[in-house]
C-alpha positions as CSV (number, residue, x, y, z in Angstrom):
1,X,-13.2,177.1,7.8
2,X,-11.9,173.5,6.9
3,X,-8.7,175.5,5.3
4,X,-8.3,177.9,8.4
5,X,-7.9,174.8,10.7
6,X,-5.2,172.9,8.7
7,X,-3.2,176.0,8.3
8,X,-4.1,176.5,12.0
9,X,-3.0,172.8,12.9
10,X,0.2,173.4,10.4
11,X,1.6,177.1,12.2
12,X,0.9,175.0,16.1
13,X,3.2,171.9,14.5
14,X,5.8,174.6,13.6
15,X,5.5,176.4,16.6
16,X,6.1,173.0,18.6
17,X,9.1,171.7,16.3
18,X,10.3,175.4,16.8
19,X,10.5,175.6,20.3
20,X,12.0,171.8,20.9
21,X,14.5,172.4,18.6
22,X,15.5,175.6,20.9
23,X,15.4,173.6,23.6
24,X,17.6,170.6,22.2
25,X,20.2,172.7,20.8
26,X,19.9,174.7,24.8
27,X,20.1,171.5,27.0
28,X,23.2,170.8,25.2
29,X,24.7,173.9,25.6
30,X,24.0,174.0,29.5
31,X,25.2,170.7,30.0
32,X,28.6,170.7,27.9
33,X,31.5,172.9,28.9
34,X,34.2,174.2,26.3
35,X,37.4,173.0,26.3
36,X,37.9,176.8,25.9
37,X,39.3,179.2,28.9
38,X,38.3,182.0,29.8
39,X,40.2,185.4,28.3
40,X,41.0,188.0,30.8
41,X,38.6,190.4,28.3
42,X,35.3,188.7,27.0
43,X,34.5,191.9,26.0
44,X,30.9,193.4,26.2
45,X,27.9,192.2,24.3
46,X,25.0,194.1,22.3
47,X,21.1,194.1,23.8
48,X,20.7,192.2,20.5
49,X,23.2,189.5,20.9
50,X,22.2,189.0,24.5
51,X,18.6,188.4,23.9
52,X,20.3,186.0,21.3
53,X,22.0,184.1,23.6
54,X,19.0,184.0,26.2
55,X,16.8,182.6,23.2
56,X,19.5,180.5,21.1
57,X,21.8,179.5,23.8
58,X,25.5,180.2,24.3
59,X,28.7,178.1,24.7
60,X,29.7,178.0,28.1
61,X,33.4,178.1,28.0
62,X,35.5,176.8,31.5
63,X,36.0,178.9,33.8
64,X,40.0,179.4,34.5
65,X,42.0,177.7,36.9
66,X,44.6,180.6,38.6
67,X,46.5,179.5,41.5
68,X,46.2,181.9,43.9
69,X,46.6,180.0,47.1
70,X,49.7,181.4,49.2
71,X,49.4,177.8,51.9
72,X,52.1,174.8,50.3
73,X,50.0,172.5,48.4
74,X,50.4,169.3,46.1
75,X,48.8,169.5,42.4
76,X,47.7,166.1,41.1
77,X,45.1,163.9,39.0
78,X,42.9,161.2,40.2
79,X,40.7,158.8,38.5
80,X,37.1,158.8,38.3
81,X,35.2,156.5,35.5
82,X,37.4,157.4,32.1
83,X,37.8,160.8,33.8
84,X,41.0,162.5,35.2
85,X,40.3,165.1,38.1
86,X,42.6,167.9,38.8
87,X,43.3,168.7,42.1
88,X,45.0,170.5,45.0
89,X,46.3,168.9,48.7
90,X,46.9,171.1,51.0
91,X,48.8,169.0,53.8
92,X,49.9,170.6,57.4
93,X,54.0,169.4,57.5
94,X,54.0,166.4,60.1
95,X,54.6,168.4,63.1
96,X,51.2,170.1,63.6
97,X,48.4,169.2,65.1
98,X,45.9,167.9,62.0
99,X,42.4,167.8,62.6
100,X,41.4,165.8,59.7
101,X,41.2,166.2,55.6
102,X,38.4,168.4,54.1
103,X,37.0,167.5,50.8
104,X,35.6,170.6,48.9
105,X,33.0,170.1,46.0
106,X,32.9,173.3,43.1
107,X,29.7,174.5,41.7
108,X,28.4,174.4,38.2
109,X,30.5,176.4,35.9
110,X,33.4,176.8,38.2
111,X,36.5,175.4,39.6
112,X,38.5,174.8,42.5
113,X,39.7,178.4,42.5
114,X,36.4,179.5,43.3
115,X,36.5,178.1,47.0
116,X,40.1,179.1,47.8
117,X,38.9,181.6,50.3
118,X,37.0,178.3,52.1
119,X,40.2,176.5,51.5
120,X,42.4,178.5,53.1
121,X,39.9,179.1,56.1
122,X,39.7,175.4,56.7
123,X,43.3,175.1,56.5
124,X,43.8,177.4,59.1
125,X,41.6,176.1,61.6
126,X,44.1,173.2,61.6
127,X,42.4,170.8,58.7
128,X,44.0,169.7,55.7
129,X,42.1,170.4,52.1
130,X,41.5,168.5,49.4
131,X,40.1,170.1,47.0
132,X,39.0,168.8,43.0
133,X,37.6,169.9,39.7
134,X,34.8,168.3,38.1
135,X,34.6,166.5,35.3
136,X,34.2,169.3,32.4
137,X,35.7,171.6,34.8
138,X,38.5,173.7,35.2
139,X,41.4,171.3,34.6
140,X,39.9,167.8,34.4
141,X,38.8,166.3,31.4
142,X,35.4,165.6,29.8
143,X,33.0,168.0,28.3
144,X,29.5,167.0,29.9
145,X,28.1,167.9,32.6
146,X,24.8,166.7,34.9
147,X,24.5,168.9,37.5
148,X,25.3,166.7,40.3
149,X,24.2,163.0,39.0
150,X,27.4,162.0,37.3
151,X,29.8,164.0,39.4
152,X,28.5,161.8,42.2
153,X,31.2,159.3,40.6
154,X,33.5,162.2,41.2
155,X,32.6,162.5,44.9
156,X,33.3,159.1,45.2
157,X,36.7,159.2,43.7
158,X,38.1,161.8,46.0
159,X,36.4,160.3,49.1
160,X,38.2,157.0,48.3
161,X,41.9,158.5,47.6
162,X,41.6,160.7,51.0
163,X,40.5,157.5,52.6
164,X,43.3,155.6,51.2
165,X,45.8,158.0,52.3
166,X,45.4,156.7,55.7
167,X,42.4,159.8,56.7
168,X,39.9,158.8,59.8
169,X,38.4,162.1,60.2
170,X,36.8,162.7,57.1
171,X,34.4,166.0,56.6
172,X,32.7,167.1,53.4
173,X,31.8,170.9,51.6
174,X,29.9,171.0,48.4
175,X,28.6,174.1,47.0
176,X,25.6,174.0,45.1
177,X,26.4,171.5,42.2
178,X,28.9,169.8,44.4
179,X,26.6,169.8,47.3
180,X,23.5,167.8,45.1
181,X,27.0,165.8,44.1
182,X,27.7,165.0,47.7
183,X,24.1,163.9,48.8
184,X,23.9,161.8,45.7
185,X,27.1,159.9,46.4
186,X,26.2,159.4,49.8
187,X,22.6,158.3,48.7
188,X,24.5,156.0,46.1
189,X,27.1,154.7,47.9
190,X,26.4,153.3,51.5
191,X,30.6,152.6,52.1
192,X,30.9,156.6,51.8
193,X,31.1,158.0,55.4
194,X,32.1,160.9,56.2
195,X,32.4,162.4,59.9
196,X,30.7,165.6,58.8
197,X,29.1,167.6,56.0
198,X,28.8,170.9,54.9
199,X,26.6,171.5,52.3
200,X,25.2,175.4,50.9
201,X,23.2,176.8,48.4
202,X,21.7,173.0,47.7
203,X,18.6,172.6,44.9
204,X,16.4,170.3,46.0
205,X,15.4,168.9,42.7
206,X,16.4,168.9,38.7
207,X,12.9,170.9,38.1
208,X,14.3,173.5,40.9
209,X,17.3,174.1,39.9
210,X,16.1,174.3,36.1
211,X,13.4,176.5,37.1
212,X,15.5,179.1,38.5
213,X,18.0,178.6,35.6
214,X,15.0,179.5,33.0
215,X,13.6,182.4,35.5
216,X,17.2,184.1,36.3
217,X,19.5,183.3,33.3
218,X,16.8,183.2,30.4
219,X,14.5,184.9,31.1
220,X,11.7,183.1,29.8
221,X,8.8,181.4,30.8
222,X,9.7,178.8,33.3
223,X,7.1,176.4,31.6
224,X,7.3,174.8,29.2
225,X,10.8,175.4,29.0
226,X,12.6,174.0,32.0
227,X,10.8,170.2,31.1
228,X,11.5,170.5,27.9
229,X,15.2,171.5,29.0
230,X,15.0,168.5,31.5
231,X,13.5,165.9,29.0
232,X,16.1,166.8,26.5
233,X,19.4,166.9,28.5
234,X,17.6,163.8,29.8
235,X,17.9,162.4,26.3
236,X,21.1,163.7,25.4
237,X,23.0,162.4,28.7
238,X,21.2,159.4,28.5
239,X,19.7,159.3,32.1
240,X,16.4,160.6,33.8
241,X,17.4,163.6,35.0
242,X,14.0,164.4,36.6
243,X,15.1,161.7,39.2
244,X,18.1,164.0,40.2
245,X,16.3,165.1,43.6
246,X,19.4,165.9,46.7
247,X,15.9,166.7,48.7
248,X,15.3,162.7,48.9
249,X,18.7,161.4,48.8
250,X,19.6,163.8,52.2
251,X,17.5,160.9,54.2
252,X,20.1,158.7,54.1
253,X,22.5,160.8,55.8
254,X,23.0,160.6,59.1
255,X,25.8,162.3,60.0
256,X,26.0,165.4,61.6
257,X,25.0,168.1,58.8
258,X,25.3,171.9,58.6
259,X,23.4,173.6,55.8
260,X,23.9,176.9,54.8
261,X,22.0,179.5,52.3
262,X,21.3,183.0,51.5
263,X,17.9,184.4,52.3
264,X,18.8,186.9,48.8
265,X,19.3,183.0,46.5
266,X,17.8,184.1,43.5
267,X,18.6,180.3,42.6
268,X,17.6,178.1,45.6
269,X,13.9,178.6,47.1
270,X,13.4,178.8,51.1
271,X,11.0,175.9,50.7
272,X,14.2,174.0,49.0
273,X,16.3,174.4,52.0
274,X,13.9,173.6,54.1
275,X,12.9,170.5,52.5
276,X,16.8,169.7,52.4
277,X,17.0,170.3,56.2
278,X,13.9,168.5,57.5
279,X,14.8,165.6,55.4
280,X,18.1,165.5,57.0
281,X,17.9,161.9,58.7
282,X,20.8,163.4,60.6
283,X,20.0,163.7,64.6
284,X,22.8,166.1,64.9
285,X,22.0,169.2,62.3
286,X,22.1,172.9,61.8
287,X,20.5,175.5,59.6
288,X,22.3,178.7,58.9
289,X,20.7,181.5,57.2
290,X,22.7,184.2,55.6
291,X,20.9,187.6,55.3
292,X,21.1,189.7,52.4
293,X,23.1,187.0,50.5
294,X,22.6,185.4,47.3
295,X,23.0,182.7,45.3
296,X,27.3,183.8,46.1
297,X,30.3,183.1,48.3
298,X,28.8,183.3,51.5
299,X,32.3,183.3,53.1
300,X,33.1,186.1,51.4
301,X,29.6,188.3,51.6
302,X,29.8,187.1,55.6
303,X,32.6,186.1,56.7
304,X,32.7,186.6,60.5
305,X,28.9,184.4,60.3
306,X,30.3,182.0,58.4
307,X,33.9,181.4,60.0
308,X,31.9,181.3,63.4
309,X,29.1,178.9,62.2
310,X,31.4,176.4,60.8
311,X,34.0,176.4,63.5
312,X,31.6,176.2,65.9
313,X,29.5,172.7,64.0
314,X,33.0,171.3,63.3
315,X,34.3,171.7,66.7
316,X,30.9,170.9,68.4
C-alpha cells in the first residue's frame, strides 16, 4: 500500500510538471507574435497536427499589412516606449469641412488593415482617421504582446501625436484588444480626453477573455488552464495580468460612450458587456446589440445598423 502511494504521489508530480510546462511553453506562444508574415497559402493541416497545435501551442505569425485603402493617406512611424508604430492618416485636403480625427485601435492578432472598412466609413462621414498597428503587429516593431495592458502605452502615443497636430475634436474606436487598450489608457492616464469613444467586442477581464480563448481556440478545459495560462504569461511579461480588468477601468470614463457587440460573440459574454456598460461612469451612453453576429466585423456583417448607430451617437 505504502509503495502504491509514492508511485501514486510520483505519476500526480508528473502529471502537474506536465501540464505547467504545456502551459509555459502556451502563454508564450499567445503572447509573442512572429516577425513572420503571413503567405497567401498556409496550406491545410492534418486532424493530427491540429490537435497538436491545440495541445502544444503554435506560433502565431503577424498577420499582413495590404494597403487596400483607395482615400489619399500619409504612412508614418510614431514612438511609443522603445516601440515604433506603423501608421496610416487619412487627412480631408484643407478645403472641406473636418469634423475631427478618429483614432482606431486593432484587435489581437491583427492590423490596421483589418478596420479599413471602419476607416473609410468614418472618413466619409467627414472625419479624418488615424489609424496604428500595435506593438508586435502588423508593421511595428516588438514581438510581445498583453492583450491590452502594455498597448495602453500605445493608445497613449497616438492620442498625444493627434493632439499635437493641433486636433480639438478627438473620438476613439478600439476593437476588442484595442478597446481593453483604450479603457486602460484612459483609466491610466487622467490627461487622455477624448470627446467620444467607440468601443466593441470589449472583455471584461484577463480571466474572460482567456477563458473564451481556452473554450473556442483550444478546446480544453477552461480550468485549470486559462490560470495557469494567466499566471504564466503573468510571469513571462513580468506583470499581473489577472489585474487586466477594462470592466473596472470603464468607471473612469466619462465621456459620452457607445458600446457595441454581437449577440453570436463566441468570445465576449452578455454578462461582459453588460458589466462594461453599467460601469460606464459616462451620463451620456449607448448599447448596441448586433444580432446574429459574432466575435467579427460588425460593420461588415451589419452595415446599415452599424453606419446608422454610429452616425447617429457621433452626430448626437
Amino acid at each position: 500500500m505504502k509503495k502504491f502511494f509514492k508511485r501514486f504521489g510520483y505519476t500526480l508530480l508528473v502529471v502537474f510538471v506536465l501540464i505547467n510546462a504545456i502551459c509555459i511553453w502556451q502563454a508564450f506562444t499567445f503572447t509573442h507574435i512572429s516577425t513572420e508574415k503571413i503567405s497567401k497559402t498556409t496550406g491545410s493541416k492534418n486532424i493530427i497536427e491540429i490537435k497538436f497545435d491545440r495541445v502544444f501551442g503554435k506560433e502565431h505569425p503577424r498577420q499582413l499589412v495590404v494597403d487596400s485603402l483607395t482615400i489619399p493617406h500619409q504612412t508614418l512611424y510614431i514612438k511609443s516606449d522603445t516601440n515604433k508604430l506603423a501608421a496610416w492618416y487619412l487627412k480631408h485636403n484643407k478645403d472641406s469641412v473636418k469634423k475631427g480625427t478618429v483614432i482606431m485601435f486593432h484587435g489581437y492578432q491583427s492590423s490596421r488593415s483589418e478596420v479599413i472598412p471602419e476607416a473609410t466609413a468614418f472618413y466619409n462621414m467627414g472625419y479624418n482617421v488615424f489609424m496604428i498597428d500595435f506593438r508586435a503587429h502588423g508593421l511595428s516593431t516588438g514581438d510581445a504582446c498583453t492583450m491590452g495592458y502594455y498597448e495602453a502605452d500605445d493608445v497613449e502615443a497616438a492620442y498625444n501625436f493627434i493632439k499635437s497636430a493641433g486636433e480639438k475634436n478627438i473620438i476613439m474606436w478600439g476593437g476588442s484588444m484595442g478597446a481593453a487598450a483604450l479603457v486602460k489608457a484612459m483609466y491610466d492616464d487622467s490627461t487622455i480626453k477624448p470627446s467620444k469613444i467607440i468601443i466593441e467586442k470589449t472583455f471584461g477581464t484577463m480571466t474572460d477573455a482567456v477563458k473564451g480563448l481556452v473554450k473556442n481556440t483550444m478546446h480544453e478545459p477552461v480550468q485549470p488552464m486559462s490560470t495557469l495560462l494567466i499566471f504564466w504569461g503573468s510571469v513571462e511579461q513580468g506583470v499581473w495580468m489577472f489585474n487586466m480588468k477594462p470592466e473596472l477601468y470603464v468607471k473612469k470614463i466619462t465621456c459620452p460612450a457607445l458600446v457595441q457587440w454581437g449577440s453570436d460573440d463566441e468570445h465576449v459574454s452578455k454578462q461582459e458587456t453588460e458589466e462594461i456598460y453599467n460601469n460606464l461612469g459616462s451620463l451620456k451612453k449607448k448599447l448596441v446589440i448586433y444580432p446574429n453576429c459574432r466575435h467579427e466585423n460588425l460593420l461588415l456583417k451589419q452595415p446599415v445598423l452599424w453606419k446608422t448607430s454610429v452616425s447617429d451617437f457621433l452626430n448626437s
